[in-house]
TINU-467965 format. One record per atom (N, C-alpha, C): residue in three letters; z negated, x negated, y negated. Coordinates in steps of 0.05 Angstrom, whole numbers. Atoms other than C-alpha are relative to their C-alpha. Last residue first. Layout:
# residues N
Ala_Z_X_Y
...
END
This chain:
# residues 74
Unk_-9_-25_23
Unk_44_52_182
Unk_-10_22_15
Unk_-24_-5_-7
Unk_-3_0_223
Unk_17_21_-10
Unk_-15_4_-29
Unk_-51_-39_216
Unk_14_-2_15
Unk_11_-21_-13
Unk_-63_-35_139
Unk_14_-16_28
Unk_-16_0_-18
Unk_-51_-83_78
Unk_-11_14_27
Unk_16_5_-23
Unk_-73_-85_11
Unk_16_16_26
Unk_-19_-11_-19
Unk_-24_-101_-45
Unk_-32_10_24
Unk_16_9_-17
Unk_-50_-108_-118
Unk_12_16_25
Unk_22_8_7
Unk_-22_-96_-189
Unk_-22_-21_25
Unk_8_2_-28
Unk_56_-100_-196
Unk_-29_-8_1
Unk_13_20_-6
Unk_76_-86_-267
Unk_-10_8_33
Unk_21_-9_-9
Unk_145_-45_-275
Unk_-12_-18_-1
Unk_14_-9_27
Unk_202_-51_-314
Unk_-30_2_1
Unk_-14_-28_6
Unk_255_-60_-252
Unk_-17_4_-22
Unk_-29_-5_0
Unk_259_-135_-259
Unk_6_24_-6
Unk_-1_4_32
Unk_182_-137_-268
Unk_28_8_-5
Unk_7_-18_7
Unk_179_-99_-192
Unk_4_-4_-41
Unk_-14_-20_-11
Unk_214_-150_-152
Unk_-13_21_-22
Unk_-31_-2_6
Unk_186_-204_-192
Unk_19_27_9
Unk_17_1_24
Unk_102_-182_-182
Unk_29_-4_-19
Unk_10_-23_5
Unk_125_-168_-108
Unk_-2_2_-35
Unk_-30_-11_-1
Unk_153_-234_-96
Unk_0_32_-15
Unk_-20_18_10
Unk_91_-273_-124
Unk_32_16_-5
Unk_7_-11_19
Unk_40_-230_-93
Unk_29_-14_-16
Unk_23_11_22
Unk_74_-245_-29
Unk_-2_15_-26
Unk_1_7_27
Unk_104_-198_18
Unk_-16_-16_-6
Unk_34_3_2
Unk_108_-213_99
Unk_15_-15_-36
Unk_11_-7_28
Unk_174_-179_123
Unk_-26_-16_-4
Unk_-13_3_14
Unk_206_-200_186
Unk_-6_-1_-19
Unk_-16_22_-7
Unk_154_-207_240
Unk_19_-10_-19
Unk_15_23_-3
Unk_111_-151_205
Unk_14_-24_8
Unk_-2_11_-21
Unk_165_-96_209
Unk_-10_-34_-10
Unk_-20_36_-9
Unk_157_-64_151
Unk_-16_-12_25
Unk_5_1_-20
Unk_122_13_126
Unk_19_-26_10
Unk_-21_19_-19
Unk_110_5_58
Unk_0_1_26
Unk_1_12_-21
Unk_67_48_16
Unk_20_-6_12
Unk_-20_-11_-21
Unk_73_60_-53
Unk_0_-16_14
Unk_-12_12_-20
Unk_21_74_-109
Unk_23_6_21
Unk_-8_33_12
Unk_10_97_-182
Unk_9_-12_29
Unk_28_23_-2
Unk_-44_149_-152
Unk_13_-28_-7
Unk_25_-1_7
Unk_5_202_-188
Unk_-25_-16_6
Unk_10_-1_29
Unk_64_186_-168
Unk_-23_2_-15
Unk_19_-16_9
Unk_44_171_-96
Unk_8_-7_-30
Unk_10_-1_30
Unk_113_141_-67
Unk_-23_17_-8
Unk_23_-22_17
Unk_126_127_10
Unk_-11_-7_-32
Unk_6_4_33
Unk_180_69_34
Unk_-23_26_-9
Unk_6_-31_17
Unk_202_71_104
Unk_-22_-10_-23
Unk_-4_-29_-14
Unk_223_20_154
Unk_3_20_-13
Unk_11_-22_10
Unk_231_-47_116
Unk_5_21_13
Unk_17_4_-13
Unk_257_-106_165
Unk_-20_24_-15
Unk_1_-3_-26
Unk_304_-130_115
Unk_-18_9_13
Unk_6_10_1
Unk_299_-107_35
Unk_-2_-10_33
Unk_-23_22_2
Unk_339_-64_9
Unk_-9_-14_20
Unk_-22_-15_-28
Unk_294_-1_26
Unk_14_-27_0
Unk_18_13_-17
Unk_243_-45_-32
Unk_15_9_26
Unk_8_36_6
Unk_292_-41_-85
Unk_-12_1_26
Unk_-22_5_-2
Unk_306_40_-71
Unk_7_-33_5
Unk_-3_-2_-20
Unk_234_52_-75
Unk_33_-10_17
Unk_19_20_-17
Unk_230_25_-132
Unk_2_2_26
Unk_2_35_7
Unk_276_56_-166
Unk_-2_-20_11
Unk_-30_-4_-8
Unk_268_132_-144
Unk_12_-37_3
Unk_5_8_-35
Unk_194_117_-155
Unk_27_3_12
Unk_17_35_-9
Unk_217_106_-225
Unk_-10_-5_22
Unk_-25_18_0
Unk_268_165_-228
Unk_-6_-40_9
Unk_-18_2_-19
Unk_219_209_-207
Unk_9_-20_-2
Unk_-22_-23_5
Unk_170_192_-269
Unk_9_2_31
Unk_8_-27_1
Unk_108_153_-279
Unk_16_25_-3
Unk_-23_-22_-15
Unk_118_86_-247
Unk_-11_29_-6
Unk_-21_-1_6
Unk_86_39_-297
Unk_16_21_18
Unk_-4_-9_25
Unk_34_6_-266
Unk_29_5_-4
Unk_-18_12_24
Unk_37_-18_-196
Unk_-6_22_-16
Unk_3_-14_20
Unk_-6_-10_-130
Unk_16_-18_-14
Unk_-1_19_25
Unk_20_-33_-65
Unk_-5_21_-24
Unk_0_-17_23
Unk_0_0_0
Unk_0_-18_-25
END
C-alpha cells in the first residue's frame, strides 16, 4: 500500500494507476481516493519498489510519494 499526496480526483488515480500497470510483474493496481492510497498487487520475484523509484515515478506525474508498507499477500 503506497500513500501519496496529491491524488484527489479520478483522473489522478486514473494516472497513477495507469504508470504503475506499466510496470513488469504488476497484477492489479487499487485506488482509495479518499485515504490518498494505492495498493499494489506484484509479483515479488520481479517487482521490489524502492523509495527512490516510487518518489520519481509519482513526481513525474505531479504527485508526492509518502510511505510504502508492505503486506503478505494481495
Amino acid at each position: 500500500t503506497l500513500r501519496v499526496d496529491g491524488i484527489v480526483c479520478p483522473f489522478c488515480v486514473a494516472t497513477s494507476e495507469k504508470a504503475l500497470k506499466e510496470i513488469e510483474g504488476v497484477r492489479d493496481v487499487k485506488s482509495d481516493l479518499k485515504e490518498g492510497t494505492i495498493t499494489v498487487c506484484a509479483d515479488p520475484e520481479k517487482v521490489v519498489f524502492t523509495d527512490e523509484q516510487l518518489t520519481e515515478l509519482f513526481e513525474e506525474k505531479g504527485f508526492s510519494y509518502r510511505s510504502m508498507e508492505m503486506a503478505e499477500q494481495c
